[in-house]
Structures are given as C-alpha cells and as structure tokens.
C-alpha positions in Angstrom: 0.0 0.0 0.0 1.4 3.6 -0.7 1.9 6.1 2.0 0.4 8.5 0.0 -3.3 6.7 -0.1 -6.1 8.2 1.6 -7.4 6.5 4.6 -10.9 7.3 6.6 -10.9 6.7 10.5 -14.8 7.7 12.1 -14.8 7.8 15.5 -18.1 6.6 17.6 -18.3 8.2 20.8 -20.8 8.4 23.1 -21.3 12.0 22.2 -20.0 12.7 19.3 -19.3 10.9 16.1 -15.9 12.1 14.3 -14.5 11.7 10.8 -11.0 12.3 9.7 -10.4 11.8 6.1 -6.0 11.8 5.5 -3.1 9.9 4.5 0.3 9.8 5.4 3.8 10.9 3.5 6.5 8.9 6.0 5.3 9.2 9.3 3.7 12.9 8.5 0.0 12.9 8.8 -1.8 15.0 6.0 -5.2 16.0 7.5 -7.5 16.2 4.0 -11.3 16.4 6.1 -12.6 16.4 9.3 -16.3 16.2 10.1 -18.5 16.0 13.6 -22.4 15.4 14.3 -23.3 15.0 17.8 -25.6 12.4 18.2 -25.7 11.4 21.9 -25.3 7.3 21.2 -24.2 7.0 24.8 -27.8 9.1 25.7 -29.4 7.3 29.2 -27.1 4.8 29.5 -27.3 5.8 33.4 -31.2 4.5 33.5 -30.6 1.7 31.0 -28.1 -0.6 29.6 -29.7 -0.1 26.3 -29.2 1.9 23.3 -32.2 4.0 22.1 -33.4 3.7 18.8 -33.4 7.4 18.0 -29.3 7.8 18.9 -28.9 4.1 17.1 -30.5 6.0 13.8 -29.1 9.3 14.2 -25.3 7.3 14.9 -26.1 5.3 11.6 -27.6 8.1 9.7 -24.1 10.0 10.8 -21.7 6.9 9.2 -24.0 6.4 6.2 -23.4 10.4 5.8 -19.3 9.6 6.7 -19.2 7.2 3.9 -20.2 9.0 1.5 -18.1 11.9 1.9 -15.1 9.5 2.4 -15.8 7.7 -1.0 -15.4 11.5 -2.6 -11.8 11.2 -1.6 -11.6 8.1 -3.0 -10.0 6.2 0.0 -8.3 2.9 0.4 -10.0 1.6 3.6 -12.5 3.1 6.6 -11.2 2.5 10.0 -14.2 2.8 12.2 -14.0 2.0 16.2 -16.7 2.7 19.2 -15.9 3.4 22.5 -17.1 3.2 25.7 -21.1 3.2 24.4 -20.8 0.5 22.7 -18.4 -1.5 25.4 -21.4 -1.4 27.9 -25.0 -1.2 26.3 -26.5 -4.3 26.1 -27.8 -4.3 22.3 -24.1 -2.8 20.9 -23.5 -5.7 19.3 -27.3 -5.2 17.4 -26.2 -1.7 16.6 -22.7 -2.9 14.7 -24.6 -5.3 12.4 -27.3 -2.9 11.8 -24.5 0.1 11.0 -22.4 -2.6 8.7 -25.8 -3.7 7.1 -26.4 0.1 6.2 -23.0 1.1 5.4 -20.6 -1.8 4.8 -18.4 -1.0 7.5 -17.2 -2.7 10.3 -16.7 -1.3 13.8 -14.1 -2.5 16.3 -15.4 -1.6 20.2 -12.1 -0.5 21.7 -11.5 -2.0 25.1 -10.5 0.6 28.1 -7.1 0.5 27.4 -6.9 0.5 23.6 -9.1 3.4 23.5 -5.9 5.0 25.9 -2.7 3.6 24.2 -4.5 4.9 20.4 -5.0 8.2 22.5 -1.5 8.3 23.8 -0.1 7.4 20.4 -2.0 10.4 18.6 -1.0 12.9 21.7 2.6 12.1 21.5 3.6 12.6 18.1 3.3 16.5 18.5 3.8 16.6 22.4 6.8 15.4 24.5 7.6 15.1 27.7 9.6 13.1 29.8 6.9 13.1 32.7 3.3 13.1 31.0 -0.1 12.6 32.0 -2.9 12.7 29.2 -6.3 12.7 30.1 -9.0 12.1 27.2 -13.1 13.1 28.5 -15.5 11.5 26.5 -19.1 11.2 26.8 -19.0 7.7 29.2 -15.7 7.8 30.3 -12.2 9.2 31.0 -8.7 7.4 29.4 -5.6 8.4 31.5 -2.2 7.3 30.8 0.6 8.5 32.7 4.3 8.0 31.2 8.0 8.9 32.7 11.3 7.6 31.8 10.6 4.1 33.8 6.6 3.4 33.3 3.9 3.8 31.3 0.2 3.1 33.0 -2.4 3.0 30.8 -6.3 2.8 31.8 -9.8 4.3 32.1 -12.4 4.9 34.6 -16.3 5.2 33.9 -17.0 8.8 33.9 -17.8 10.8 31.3 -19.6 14.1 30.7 -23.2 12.6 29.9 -23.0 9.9 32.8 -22.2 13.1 35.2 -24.7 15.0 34.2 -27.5 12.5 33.9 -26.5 11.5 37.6 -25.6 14.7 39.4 -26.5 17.7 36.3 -29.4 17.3 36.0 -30.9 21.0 36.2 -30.6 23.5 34.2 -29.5 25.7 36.9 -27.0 23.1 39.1 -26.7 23.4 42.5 -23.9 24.2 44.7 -24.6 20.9 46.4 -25.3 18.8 42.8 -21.3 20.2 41.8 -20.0 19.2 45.2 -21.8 15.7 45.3 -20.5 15.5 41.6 -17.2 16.1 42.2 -17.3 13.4 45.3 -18.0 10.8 43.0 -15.9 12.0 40.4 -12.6 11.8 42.8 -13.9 8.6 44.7 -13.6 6.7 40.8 -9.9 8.5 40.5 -8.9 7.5 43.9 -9.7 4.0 42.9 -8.0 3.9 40.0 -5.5 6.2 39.4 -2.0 6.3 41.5 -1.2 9.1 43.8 1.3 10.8 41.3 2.3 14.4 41.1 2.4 15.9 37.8 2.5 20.0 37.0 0.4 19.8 33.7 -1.8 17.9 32.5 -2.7 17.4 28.8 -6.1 17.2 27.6 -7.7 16.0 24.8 -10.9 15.9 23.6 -14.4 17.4 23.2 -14.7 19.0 26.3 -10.9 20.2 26.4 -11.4 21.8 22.8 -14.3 23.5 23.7 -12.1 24.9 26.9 -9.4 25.7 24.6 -12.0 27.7 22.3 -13.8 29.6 25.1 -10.5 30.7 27.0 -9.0 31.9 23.4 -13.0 32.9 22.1 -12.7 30.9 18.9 -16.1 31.1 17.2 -15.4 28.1 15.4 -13.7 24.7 16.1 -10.3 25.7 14.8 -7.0 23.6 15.8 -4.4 25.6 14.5 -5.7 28.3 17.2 -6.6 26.2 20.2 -3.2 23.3 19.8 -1.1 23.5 22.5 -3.1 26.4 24.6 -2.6 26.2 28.5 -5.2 27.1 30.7 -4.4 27.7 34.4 -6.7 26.0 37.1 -7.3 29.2 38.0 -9.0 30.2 34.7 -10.6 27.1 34.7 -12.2 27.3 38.1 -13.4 30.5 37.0 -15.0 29.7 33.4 -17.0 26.7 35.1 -17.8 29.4 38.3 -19.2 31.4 35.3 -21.0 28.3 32.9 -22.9 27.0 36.2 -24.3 30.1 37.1 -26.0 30.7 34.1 -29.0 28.9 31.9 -28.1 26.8 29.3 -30.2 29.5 26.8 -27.3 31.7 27.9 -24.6 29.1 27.8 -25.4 29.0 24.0 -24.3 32.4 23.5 -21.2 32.0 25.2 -18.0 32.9 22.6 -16.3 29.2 21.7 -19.2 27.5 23.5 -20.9 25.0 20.7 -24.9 24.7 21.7 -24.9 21.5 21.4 -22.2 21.0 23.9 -24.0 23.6 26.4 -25.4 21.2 28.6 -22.3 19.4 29.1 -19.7 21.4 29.4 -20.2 21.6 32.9 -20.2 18.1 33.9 -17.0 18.0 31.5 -14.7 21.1 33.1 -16.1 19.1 36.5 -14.4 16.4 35.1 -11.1 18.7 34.4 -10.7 20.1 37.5 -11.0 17.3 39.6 -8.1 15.4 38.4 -6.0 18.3 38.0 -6.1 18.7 41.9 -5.9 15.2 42.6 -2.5 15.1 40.3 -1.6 18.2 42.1 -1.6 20.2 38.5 -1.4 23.8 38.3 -2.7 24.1 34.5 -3.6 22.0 31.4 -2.2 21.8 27.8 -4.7 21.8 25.2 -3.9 18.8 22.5 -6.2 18.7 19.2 -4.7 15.5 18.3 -5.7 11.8 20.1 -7.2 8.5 19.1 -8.5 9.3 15.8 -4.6 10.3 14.8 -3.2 7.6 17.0 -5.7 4.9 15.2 -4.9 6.3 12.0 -1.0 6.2 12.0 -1.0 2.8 12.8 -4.1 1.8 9.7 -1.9 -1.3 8.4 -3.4 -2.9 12.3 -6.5 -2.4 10.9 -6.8 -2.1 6.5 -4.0 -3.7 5.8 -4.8 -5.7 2.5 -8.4 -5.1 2.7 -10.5 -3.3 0.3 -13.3 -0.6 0.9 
C-alpha cells in the first residue's frame, strides 16, 4: 500500500461521532477532512443498559453520511471504532450489524485501554515530555495514561460528561450541592483507580478540552491551529466553570467558543477537568487537538492492511 493513499478513520463516541479523512507521506500525517455530528449514542445509558433507537439512527444516519463523503476522496480503507457506548449497552453488538448492514463497515469496540494507548499514540507525536499525563473526556468515560522515563500506565475509569450530568446535572441551573456531590463521585472513581502521582500539567484532549481551549482563546469556530497547545491555568478554569454554572443553558449557548450542542455538558466536562488536576496536584492543562483518531490512523496497516473498501 502507498503512504500517499487516503485512509478514513470515524470515530463513535458516546457523544459525538468524528471523521477524519488523511493519509500519510512517512510518518507525517496529511489531514485532507474532518467532520463531527453530535448524536448522543451514549444518551441514558445511566437508566438503561440499552441503546435507544433514536441515537442508534441518528449514529447510523451520521456513518452512512461519513461514507459517502469519504468515498469522494476516493480512500483505500475506513477504520471505524466505538468506544465506551458501545463497550457497555447491552444491544451494541445489534447496533454494529445494523450500521455494517447500512454502510458496509465494520466497527471495532475498543477496550479501556486500547481506547488509551491509540489516544496516547496520537497525543505524542506532537507533544513530548519526559513526565506526561494525558487525560482524554468522552461522553461515558475518561482514558488516562501517565508516562515517565521508567513506566507507562495505561487505563480508564467510567466517567464521562453525559454519565455526570445525567447523575448529578441534571438541572438547568446546578446546584452548589449537585457540583460538590458530583465532584465526590468524580474523585472517589480517581482514587480508585488512578495512582497518587504528582504531575505539574496535565494534557487534555478531547471534546470538552477543545471547547475549553475555544472559550478561554474565544474561537467562534472549532479551529485547531488556534486552540493546539493552549494552557489554561486552574485558576482560569475554576473561574469559566464558576461562570457556565451560574447561568441557563439559553445563555450558555451564547457563550463565545461555546458549541450549543455542547452547552449542557460542558459543565459536567470542566467538572471532570478540575478534579483530576487537583488530585494530580496540576497547576494548569495543555490543550492537544490531536488523540485517538490520529493515534488509530497512524497505525491503519493494524486495521486495513490488505483489505479493500
């Protein structure tokens, strides 16, 4: 296979569905398209194991519309992997064949730490250090991996912007004591699973630390070459969560960098941020716009090698 093919990776979250559309000269990664649609696959998964019908169609309705645009670029394979909506409703396994019945495609469910080590490989082809911590946000749950010169820990831990808000968030207005029970169970699951390590940044990746990354800089529009590599104090972001709870989600919606379909979740999600960054002891976080989508596609020949669209 040439370098120089195009390849198509879509990304099923439990939020968010993501296309990127590239190939690669050597080890460079030529970004060609990228494309998101919300469609909440992950929705209620709090009150029921199962996968609704609605985010099942609007999640195949997303890859059918993925497909399409990646057969305009004429690419060699589609990479397509689900996350941690598919690793725990009940019927995920119903909503795979129905999506390769519709589409043609087949969808690897990532395990916990898959979805990390793709994550970490796409973090750490533009960012290096010798003492790292990545943490990745998603919809139902949280991939960490911590790497210095002698370890590298890997792993997840079940909480994820819609999970926090369907348990704790629920109002449109939270209060004081929803955040503070929020955050309680939001430390108790990285007490339990993450070691007691002091780090003084931490890199984030992701929906929710995009969105960060475009309020604090008030980027209109999802833009990557603006946002990569920003650093946002725990400070700043004590205050622009402060700010977002204390006002409607009507008002949220208005917010510079704030997407409206990510209004009612950015709190749960900056929640998310802040608590680990004072359990790690972190003074600020580093914004990365790459992660598992560049991680799974720099290492396609795992997944397309010798197989045909």
């Amino acid at each position: 296979m040439k370098h120089t093919e195009n390849i198509a990776v879509i990304d099923i979250g439990s939020n968010t569905l993501r296309l990127l559309v590239g190939n690669l000269e050597g080890n460079k990664l030529n970004k060609i398209y990228t494309d998101r649609v919300v469609t909440r696959l992950g929705k209620n998964l709090t009150k029921s194991p199962i996968l609704s019908e609605e985010s099942i169609k609007s999640s195949i309705d997303a890859l059918i519309k993925f497909k399409k645009i990646a057969e305009k670029y004429n690419v060699f394979c589609i990479i397509a992997f689900g996350t941690s909506a598919l690793r725990e409703a009940k019927n995920s396994n119903e909503f795979c064949k129905l999506a390769e019945k519709a589409t043609g495609i087949k969808i690897n469910v990532f395990t916990e730490k898959q979805e990390a080590y793709y994550t970490f490989l796409g973090v750490t082809e533009e960012i290096k250090y010798e003492n790292i911590f990545i943490l990745d946000v998603g919809g139902g749950s949280s991939e960490w991996i911590y790497s210095n010169t002698d370890s590298l820990l890997i792993d997840s831990i079940s909480v994820g912007v819609l999970k926090i808000k369907e348990l704790f968030l629920k109002k449109d207005l939270p209060l004081q004591e929803d955040l503070n029970n929020a955050k309680r169970y939001i430390r108790k699951e990285i007490e339990n699973r993450i070691p007691n390590v002091r780090i003084e940044k931490i890199i984030a990746t992701g929906g929710t630390a995009s969105t960060a990354a475009m309020i604090f800089c008030k980027v209109n529009s999802y833009c990557p070459e603006k946002t990569h590599k920003t650093e946002i104090s725990i400070d700043k972001l004590k205050s622009m969560l402060k700010y977002l709870s204390n006002i409607p989600i009507s008002e949220r919606k208005k917010v510079i960098g704030l997407s409206p379909d990510r209004a009612d979740i950015i709190c749960s999600g900056l929640l998310i941020l802040e608590t680990f960054l004072e359990y790690l002891g972190a003074n600020a976080l580093v914004i990365s716009e790459t992660g598992i989508i560049e991680g799974v596609i720099k290492n396609y020949k795992i997944f397309c090698y010798n197989k045909n669209l």
